[in-house]
C-alpha positions in Angstrom: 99.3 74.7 83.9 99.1 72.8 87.1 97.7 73.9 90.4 101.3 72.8 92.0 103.1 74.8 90.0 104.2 77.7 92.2 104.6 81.5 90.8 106.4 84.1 92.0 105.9 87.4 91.7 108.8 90.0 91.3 109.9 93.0 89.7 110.1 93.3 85.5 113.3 93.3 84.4 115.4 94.0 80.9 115.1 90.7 79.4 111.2 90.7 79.9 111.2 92.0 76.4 111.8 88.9 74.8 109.2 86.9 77.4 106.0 88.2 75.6 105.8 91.4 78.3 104.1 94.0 75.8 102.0 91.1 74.3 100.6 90.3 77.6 99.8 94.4 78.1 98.5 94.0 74.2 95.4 91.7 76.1 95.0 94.8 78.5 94.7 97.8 76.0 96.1 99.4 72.8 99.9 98.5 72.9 101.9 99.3 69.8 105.1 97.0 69.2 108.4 98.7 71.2 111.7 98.2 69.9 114.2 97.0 71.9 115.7 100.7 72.3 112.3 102.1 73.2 112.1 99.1 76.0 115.4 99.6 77.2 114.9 103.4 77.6 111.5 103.7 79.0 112.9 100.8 81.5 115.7 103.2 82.3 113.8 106.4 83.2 111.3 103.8 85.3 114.3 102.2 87.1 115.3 105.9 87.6 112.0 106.7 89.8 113.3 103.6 92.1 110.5 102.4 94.6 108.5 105.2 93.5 107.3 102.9 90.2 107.1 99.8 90.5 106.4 97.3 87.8 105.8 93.2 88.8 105.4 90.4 86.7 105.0 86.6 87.3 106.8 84.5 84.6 105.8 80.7 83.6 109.4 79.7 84.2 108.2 76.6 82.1 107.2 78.6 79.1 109.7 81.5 79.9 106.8 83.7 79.3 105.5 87.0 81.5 101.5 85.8 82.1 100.9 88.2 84.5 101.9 92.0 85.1 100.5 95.2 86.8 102.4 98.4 88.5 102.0 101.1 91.0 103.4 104.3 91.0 103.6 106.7 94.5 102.2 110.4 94.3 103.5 112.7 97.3 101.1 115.2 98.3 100.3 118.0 100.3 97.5 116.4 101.9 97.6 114.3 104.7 100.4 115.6 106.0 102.1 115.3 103.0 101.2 112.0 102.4 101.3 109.3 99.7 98.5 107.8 97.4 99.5 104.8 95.5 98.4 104.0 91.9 97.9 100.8 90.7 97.7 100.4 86.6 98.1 98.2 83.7 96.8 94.7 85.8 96.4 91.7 83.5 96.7 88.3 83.2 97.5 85.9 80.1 94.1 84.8 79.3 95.1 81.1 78.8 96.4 81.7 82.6 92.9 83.4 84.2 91.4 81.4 87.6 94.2 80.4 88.9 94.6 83.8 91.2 97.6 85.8 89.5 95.2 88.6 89.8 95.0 88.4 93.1 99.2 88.1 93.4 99.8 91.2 91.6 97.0 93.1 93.4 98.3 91.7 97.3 101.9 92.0 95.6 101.3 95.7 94.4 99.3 96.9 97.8 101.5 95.7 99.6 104.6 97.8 98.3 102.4 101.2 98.6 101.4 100.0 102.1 105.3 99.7 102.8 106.2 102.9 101.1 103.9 104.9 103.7 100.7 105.2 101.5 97.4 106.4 103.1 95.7 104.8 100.8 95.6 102.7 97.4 93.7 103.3 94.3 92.7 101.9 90.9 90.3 102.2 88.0 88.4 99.3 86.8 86.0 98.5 84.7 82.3 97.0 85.9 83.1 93.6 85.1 86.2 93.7 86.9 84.6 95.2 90.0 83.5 91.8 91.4 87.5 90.7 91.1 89.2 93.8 92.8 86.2 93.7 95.6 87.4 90.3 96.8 90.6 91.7 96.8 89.7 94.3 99.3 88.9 97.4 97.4 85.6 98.9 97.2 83.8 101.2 94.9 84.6 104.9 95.4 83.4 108.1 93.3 83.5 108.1 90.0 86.7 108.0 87.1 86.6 110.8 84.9 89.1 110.6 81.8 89.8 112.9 78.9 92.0 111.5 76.2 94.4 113.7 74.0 94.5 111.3 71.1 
């Protein structure tokens, strides 16, 4: 892939299926195959939440493949005047397409829409060796993440 080469980022749609989207999330984290029907469904109720969930990709139009992906979803609060947090998850990049700042497109691309939708405030969990990464992309370390997992 060439420096010159220009990628867009923009919003997943339907036919992202078939261009290797829950492969790419299968680098991320433990992603069992979807069907077709499962896809189109869980697309559905997403689309339903409008800007509130948002979902970007970048394709390789040259491949016709998704090498990049993350999303951000808007919580409304009490807080802060009832204000909004945004949520970003699920950021990664097609390791044969790492270092050549897609990362940093989906992060700017993602911050930007919570920024727009009236957010106080962005936030993410990394790990440690991704610390280094979201810090250059603004974000600094704050607390800690506590998780409990029902399965």
């Amino acid at each position: 892939m060439d420096a010159e080469h220009k990628f867009g980022v923009r919003k997943l749609e339907i036919l992202d299926k078939s261009k290797g989207f829950i492969e790419l999330l299968q680098q991320l984290t433990i992603c069992d195959s979807v069907s077709y029907k499962e896809f189109e469904e869980r697309f559905q109720e997403i689309s339903s939440y409008g800007d509130d969930h948002l979902i970007c990709v970048i394709e390789d139009v040259r491949s016709g493949k998704i090498i990049a992906t993350g999303s951000v979803f808007i919580e409304k609060k009490f807080l802060r005047n009832c204000g909004k947090v945004g949520h970003i998850e699920d950021v990664v990049v097609d390791s044969a397409a790492r270092g050549m700042q897609l990362g940093k497109k989906i992060i700017e691309f993602l911050t930007d829409h919570a920024h727009s939708m009236g957010c106080y405030k962005v936030i993410l969990d990394c790990s440690l060796e991704n610390k280094a990464f979201y810090e250059k992309c603004g974000y600094k370390q704050k607390e800690v993440q506590m998780v409990k997992y029902f399965i």
